[in-house]
BATIVEX-405921 format. One record per residue (C-alpha): x, y, z; residue in three letters. Coordinates in steps of 0.1 Angstrom, whole numbers, plus 2048, in hexadecimal, padded with zeros to 3 digits. Example, Ala and Ser with C-alpha at 12.3 -4.5 7.8 and 13.67 -1.06 7.14 Angstrom:
2
87B7D384Eala
8897F5847ser
# end
This chain:
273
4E769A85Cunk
505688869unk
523686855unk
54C682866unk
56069F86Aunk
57A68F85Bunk
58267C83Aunk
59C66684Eunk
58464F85Funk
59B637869unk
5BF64886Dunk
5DA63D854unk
5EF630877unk
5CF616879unk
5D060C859unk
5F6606858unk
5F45F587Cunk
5DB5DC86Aunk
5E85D884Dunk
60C5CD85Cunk
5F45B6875unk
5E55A585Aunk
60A59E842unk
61C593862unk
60057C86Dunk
5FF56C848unk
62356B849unk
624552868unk
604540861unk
619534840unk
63852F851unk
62351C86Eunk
60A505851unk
62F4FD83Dunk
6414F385Dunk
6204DC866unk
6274CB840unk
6444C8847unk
6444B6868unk
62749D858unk
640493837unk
658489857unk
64047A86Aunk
63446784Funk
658458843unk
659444862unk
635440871unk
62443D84Bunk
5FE44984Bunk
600446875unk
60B46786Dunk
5E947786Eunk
5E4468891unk
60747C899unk
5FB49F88Dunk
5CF499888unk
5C54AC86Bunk
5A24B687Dunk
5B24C389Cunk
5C64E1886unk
5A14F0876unk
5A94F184Cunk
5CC4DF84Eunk
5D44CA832unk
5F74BB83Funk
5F84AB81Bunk
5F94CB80Aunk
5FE4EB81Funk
5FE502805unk
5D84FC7FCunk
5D5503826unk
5E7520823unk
5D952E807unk
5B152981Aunk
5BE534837unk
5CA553826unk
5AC55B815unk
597559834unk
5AE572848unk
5AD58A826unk
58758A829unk
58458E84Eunk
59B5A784Aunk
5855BC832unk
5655B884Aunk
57B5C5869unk
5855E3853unk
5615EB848unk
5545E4869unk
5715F987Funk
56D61986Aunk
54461D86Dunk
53E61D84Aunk
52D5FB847unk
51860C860unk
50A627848unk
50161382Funk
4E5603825unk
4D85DF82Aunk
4DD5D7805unk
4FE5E6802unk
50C5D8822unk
4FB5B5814unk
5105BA7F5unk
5315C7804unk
52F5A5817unk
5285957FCunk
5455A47E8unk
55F599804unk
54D574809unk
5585727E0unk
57B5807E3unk
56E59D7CBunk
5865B57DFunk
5A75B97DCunk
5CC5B27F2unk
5C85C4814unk
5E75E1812unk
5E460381Eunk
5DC6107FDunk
5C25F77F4unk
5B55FF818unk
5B8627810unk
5A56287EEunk
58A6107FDunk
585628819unk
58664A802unk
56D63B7EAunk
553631804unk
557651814unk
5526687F7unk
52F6527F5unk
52165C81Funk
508672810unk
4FC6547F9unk
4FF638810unk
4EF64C82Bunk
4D2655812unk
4CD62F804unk
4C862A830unk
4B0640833unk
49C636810unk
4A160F81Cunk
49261883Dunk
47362782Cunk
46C60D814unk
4715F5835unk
459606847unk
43C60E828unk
4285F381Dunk
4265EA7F8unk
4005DC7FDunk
3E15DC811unk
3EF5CA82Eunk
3CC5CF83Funk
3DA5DF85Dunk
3CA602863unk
3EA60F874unk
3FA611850unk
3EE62D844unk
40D632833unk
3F7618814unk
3E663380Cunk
3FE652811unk
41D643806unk
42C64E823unk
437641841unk
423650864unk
42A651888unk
41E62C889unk
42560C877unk
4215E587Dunk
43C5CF86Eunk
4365AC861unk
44658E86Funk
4595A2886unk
46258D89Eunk
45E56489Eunk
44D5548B8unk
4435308BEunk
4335268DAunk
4445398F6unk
4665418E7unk
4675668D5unk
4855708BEunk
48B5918A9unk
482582885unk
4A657C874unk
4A058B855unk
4905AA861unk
4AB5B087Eunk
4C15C1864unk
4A85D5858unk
49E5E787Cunk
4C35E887Cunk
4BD600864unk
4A161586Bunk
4B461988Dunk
4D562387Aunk
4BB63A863unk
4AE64D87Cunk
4CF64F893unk
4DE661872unk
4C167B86Bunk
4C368588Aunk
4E7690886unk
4F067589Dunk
50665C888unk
501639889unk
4F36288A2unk
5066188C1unk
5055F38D0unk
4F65F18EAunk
4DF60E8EBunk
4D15FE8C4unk
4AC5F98C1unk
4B25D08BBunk
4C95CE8D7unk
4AE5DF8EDunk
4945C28DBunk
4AA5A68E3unk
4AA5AE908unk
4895B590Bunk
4805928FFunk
499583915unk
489592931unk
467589925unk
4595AC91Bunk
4465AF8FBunk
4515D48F5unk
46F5EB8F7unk
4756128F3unk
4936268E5unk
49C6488E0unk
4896468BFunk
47162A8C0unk
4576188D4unk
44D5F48CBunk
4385D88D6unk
4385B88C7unk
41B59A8C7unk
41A5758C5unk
4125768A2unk
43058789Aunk
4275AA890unk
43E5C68A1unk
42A5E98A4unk
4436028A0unk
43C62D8AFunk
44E6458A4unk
45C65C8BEunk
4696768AAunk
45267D88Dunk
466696880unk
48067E872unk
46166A866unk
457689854unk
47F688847unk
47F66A841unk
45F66D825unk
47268B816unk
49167A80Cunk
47F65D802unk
46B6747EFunk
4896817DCunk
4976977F2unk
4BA6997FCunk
4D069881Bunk
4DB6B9828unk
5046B7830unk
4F86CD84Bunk
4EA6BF86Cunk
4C26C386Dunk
# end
């Protein structure tokens, strides 16, 4: 299996370079949102509420002229949280994890559960996700099969994996894709979930994760835009149908056959496979 050479996944020099990005820009938006108050309590001793025709309110996104500080402090808190997402995103970790846990790491930021951005704050994030690659990589993989099995009789003879509990070299996904009339779309929900099985199999192969744009719903998308009702990758052929099922091969069933052993209860090897 894959798993970095290093513990420093994003060098400390990044982290600083960021984190002095991200102080100096909150340092001028305040100094920029209190000089804007300003200028409208000026405005507003000679031109009265004509004011708001002088400096518009709408044309400066969340400014609130009458009270900066409550701009400041929004604007703040949406920089902090974009902030977080660039720092998961830029050092690949969010790309290890599973659906759920990327769900509720966004989750966490959306609800300002996480804390100032410093270099230390950035540091002990980073350590403690990293400590976890073996478990976020496992929770993928485990997602991915419980993705791919169904939990019922779907009726489809393809799924054999009903009856073996196990997924095999073919399987047919529900509501796929959405179609209506002639217009096809990878189904929303589901996107982030063959986001997944890509990044699943990328990793058992001792391949790390996945890559835009060589990613199986990249490789989807342009096949619909170019009116194809299939698409192959490295790992997978699929064709999808007007009722919205996506039949999904398996090119490498020895990662399928991987796949049901850690799923099973086995473990991922630190070693490459």
């Amino acid at each position: 299996m894959y798993f970095p050479e290093t513990k420093e996944v994003m060098p400390t020099r990044t982290v600083e370079a960021m984190v002095d990005a991200y102080n100096d820009a909150l340092r001028e938006i305040t100094e920029a949102y209190t000089l804007l108050g300003s200028a409208k309590k000026r405005l507003g001793a000679f031109f009265g509420s004509y004011k708001d025709y002088v400096v518009p309110d709408g044309g400066l996104g969340h400014y609130d002229g009458d009270e900066p500080e409550r701009t400041i402090k929004t604007v703040a808190n949406m920089i902090k949280k974009n902030a977080w997402r660039a720092v998961l995103e830029k050092t690949g970790l969010k790309a290890l994890a599973s659906t759920k846990r990327v769900v509720k790491l966004e989750e966490d930021i959306e609800k300002g559960e996480v804390p100032e951005l410093t270099v230390d704050t950035v540091n002990a994030t980073l350590e403690g996700l990293i400590g976890r690659i073996p478990e976020l990589m496992e929770e993928t993989v485990k997602e991915t099969f419980d993705f791919l099995r169904p939990w019922r009789d779907d009726g489809y003879k393809t799924n054999e994996a009903f009856a073996h509990f196990e997924v095999t070299k073919k399987v047919i996904i529900e509501y796929g894709v959405e179609t209506w009339y002639s217009s096809v779309s990878v189904n929303h929900y589901k996107e982030k979930f063959f986001r997944g099985m890509d990044n699943a199999f990328h990793l058992m192969d001792g391949k790390g994760p996945v890559k835009y744009p060589g990613d199986l719903v990249t490789k989807m998308k342009e096949a619909i835009r170019e009116g194809a009702w299939d698409c192959e990758t490295e790992y997978f052929k699929c064709k999808w149908f007007k009722k919205g099922t996506v039949h999904i091969v398996f090119k490498r069933e020895d990662l399928v056959r991987k796949m049901n052993a850690i799923a099973a209860g086995g473990t991922i090897s630190r070693k490459a496979a």
